[in-house]
N, CA, C and O atoms as CSV, one atom per row, in Angstrom:
chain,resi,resn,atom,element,x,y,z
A,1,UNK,N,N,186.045,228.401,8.332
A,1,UNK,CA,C,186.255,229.124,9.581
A,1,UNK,C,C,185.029,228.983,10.492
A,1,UNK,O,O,183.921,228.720,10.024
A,2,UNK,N,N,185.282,229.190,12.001
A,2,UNK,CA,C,184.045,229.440,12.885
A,2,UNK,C,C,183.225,230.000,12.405
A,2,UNK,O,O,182.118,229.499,12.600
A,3,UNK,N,N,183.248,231.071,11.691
A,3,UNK,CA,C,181.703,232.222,11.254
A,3,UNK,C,C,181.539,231.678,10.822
A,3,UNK,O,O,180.582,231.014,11.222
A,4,UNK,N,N,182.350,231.100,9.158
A,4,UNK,CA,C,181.371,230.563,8.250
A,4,UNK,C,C,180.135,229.382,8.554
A,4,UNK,O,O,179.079,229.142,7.969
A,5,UNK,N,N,180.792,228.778,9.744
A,5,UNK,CA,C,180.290,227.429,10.147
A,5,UNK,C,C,178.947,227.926,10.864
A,5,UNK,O,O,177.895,227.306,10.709
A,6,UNK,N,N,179.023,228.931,11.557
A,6,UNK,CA,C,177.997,229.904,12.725
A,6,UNK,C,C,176.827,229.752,11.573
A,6,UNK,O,O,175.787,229.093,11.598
A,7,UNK,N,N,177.301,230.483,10.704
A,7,UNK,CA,C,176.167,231.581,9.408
A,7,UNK,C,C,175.254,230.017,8.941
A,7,UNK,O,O,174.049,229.886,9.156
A,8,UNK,N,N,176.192,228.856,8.230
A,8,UNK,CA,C,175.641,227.589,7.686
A,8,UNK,C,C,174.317,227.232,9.021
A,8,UNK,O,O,173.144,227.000,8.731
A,9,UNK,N,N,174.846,227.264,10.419
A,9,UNK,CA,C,174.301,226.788,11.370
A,9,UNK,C,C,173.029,227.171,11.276
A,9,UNK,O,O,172.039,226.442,11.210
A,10,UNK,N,N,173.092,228.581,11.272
A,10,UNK,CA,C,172.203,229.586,11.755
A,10,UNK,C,C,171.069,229.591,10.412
A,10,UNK,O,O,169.862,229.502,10.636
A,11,UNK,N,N,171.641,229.711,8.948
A,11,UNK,CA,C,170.617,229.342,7.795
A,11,UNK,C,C,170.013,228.243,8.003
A,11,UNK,O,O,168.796,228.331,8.164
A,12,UNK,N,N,170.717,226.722,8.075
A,12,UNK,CA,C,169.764,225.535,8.634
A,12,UNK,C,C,168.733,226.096,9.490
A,12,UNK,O,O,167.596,225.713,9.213
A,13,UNK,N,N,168.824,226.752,10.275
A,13,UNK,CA,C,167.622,226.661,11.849
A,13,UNK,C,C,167.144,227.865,10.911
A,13,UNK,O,O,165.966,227.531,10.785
A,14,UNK,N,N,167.218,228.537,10.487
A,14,UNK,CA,C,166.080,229.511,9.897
A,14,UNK,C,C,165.167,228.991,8.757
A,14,UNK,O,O,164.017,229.415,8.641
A,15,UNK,N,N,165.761,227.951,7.811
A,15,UNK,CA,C,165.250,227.342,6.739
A,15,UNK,C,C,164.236,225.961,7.409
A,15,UNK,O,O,163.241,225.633,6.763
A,16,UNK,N,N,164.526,225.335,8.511
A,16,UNK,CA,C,163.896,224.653,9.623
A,16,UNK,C,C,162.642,225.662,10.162
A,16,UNK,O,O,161.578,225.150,10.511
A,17,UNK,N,N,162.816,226.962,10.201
A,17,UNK,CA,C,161.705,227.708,10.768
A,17,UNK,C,C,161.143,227.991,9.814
A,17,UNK,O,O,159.940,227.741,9.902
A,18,UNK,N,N,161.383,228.326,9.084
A,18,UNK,CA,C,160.531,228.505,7.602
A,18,UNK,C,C,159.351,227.506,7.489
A,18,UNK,O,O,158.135,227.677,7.397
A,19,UNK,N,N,160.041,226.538,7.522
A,19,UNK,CA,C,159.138,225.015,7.202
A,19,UNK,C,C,158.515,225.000,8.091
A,19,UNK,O,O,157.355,224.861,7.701
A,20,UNK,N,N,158.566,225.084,9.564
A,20,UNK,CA,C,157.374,225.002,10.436
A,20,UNK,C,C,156.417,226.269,10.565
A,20,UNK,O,O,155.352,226.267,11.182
A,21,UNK,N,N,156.785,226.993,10.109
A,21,UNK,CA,C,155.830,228.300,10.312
A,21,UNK,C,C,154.737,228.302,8.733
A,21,UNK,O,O,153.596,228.764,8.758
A,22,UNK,N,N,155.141,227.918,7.926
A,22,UNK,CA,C,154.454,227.526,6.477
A,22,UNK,C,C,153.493,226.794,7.000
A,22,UNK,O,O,152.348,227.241,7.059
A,23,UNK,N,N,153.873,225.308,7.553
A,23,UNK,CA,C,153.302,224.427,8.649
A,23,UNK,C,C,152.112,224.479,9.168
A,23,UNK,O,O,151.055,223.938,8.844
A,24,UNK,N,N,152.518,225.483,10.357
A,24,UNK,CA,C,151.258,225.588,11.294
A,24,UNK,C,C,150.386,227.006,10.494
A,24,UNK,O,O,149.185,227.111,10.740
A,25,UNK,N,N,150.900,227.809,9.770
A,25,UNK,CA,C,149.824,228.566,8.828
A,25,UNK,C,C,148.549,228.050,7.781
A,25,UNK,O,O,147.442,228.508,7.500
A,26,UNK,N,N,149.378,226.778,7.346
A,26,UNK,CA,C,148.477,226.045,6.539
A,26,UNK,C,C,147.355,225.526,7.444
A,26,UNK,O,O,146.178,225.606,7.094
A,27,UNK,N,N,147.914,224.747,9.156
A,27,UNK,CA,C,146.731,224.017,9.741
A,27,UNK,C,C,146.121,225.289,10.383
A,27,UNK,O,O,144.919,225.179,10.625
A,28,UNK,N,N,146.653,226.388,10.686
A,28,UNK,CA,C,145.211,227.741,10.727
A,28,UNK,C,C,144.686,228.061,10.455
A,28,UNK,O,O,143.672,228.605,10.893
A,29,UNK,N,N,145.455,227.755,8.762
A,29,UNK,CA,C,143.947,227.825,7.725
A,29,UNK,C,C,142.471,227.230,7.894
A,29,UNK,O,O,141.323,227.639,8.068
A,30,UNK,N,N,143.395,225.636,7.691
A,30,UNK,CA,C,142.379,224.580,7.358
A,30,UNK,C,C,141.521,224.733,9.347
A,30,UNK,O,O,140.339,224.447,9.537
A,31,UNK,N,N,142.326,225.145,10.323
A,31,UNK,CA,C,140.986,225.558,11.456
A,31,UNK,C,C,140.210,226.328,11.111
A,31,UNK,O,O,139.012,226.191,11.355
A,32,UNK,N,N,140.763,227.448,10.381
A,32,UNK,CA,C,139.424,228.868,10.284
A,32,UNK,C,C,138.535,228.067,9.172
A,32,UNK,O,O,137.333,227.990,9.427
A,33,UNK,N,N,139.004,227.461,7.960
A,33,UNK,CA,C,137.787,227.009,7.379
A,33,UNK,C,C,136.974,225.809,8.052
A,33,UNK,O,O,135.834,225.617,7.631
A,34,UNK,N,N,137.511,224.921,9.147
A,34,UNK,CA,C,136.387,224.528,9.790
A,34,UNK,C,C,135.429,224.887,10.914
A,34,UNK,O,O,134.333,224.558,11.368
A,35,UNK,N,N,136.443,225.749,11.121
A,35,UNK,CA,C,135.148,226.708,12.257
A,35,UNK,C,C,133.988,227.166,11.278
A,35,UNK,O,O,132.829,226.751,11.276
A,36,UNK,N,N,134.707,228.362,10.232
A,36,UNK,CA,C,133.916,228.782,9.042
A,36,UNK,C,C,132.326,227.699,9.189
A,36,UNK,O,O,131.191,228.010,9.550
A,37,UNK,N,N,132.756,226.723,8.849
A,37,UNK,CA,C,131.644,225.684,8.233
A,37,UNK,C,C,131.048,225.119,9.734
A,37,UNK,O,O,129.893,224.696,9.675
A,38,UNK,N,N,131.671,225.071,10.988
A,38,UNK,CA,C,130.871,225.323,12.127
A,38,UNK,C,C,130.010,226.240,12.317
A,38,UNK,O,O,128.850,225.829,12.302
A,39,UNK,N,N,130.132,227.217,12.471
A,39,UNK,CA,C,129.363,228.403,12.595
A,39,UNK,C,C,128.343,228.674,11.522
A,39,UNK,O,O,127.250,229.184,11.770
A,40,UNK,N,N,128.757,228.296,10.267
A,40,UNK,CA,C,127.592,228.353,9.416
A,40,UNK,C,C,126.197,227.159,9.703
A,40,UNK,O,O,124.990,227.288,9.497
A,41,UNK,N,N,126.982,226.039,10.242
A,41,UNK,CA,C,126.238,225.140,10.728
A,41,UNK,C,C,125.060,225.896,11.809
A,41,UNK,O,O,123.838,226.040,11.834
A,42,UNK,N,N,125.864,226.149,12.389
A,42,UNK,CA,C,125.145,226.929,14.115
A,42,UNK,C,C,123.787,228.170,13.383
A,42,UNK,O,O,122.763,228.509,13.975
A,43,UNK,N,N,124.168,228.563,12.168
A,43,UNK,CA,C,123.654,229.888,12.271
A,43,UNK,C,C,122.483,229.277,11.241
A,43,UNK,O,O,121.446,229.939,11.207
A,44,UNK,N,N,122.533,228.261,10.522
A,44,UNK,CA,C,121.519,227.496,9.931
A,44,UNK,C,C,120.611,226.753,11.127
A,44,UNK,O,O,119.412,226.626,10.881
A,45,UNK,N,N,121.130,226.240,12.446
A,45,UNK,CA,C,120.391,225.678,12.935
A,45,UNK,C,C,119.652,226.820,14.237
A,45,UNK,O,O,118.692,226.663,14.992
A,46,UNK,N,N,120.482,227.805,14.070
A,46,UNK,CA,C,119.454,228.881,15.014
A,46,UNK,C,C,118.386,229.454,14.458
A,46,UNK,O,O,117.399,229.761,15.126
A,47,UNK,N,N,118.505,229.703,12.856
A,47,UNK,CA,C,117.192,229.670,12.327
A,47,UNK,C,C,116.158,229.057,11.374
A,47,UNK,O,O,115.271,229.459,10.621
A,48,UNK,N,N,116.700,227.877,11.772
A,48,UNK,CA,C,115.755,226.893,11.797
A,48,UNK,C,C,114.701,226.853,13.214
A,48,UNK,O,O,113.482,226.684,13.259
A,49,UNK,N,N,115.583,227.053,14.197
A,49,UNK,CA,C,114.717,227.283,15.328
A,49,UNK,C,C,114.203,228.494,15.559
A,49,UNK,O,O,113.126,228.441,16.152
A,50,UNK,N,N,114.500,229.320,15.362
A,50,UNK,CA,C,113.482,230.567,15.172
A,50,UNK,C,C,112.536,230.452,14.283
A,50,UNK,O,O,111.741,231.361,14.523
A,51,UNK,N,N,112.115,229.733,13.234
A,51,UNK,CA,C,111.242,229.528,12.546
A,51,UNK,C,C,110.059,228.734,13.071
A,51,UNK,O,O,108.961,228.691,12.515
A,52,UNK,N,N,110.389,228.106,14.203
A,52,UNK,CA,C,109.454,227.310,14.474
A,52,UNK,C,C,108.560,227.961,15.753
A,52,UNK,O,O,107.585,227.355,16.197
């Protein structure tokens, strides 16, 4: 029937969103851990220069 066909439709595009939202969580990760290791950079080289 139409619904049933609606509901199949509608699980595809949610199981499709699933997968992209897993997606771009994982590459937010892997940004915050390279900022992480930016900023640790920055905060090693500000006092390095305060030392001098």
């Amino acid at each position: 029937s139409e619904y049933r066909r609606q509901i199949q439709s509608l699980t595809c595009e949610v199981d499709a969103l699933k997968g992209t939202n897993e997606s771009l969580e994982r590459q937010m990760r892997e940004m915050e851990d390279a900022f992480g290791v930016e900023a640790a950079n920055y905060q090693d080289s500000i006092a390095r220069l305060q030392e001098e």
